[in-house]
N, C-alpha and C positions, 0 to 999 in steps of 0.2 A: 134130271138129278137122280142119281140110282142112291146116292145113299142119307139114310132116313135122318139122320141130324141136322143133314143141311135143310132137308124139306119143313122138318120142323122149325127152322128156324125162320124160316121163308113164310111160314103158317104166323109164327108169332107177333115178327115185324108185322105181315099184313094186318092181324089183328093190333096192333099196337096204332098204326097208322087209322083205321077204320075206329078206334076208339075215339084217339083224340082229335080227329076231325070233326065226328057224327055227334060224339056222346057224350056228356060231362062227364068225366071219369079223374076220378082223385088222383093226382101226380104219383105218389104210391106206387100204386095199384100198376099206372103207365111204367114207373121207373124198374118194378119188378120184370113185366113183360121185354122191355127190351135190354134186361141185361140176361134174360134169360135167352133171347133170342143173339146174343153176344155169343153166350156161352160155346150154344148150341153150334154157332157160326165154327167160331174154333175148334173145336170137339170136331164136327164134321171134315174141316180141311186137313186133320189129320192125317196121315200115312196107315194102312192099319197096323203096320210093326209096333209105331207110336202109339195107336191110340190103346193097345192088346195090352203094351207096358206099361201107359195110365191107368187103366182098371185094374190090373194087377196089383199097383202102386196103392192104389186108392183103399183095396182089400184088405191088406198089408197093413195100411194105416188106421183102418177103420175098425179089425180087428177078426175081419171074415175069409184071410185065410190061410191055410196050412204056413 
């Protein structure tokens, strides 16, 4: 996997798995990890044409840029 969004998300899930098997861990806490490990999923399969015009978008919106 060359690129780091997907890795991370593969990181997250693992950690989301490894929690609620091992650990008692507040649904919360679990629900944040694997929507964040969603996100990350998508984010990564993007094109990077797409994903250059989502942070662009995001700037834009946010208010950081020209």
């Amino acid at each position: 996997m060359k690129n780091k969004k997907l890795m991370m998300s593969m990181v997250a899930l693992a950690l989301y798995f490894v929690l609620k098997r091992f650990i008692s861990t507040p649904d919360f806490v679990l629900g944040i990890l694997i929507g964040t490990s969603i996100c990350f999923s998508l984010i990564g399969l993007l094109s990077i044409e797409r994903y250059q015009r989502l942070k662009k978008w995001k700037r834009r919106v946010l208010g950081f840029g020209k």
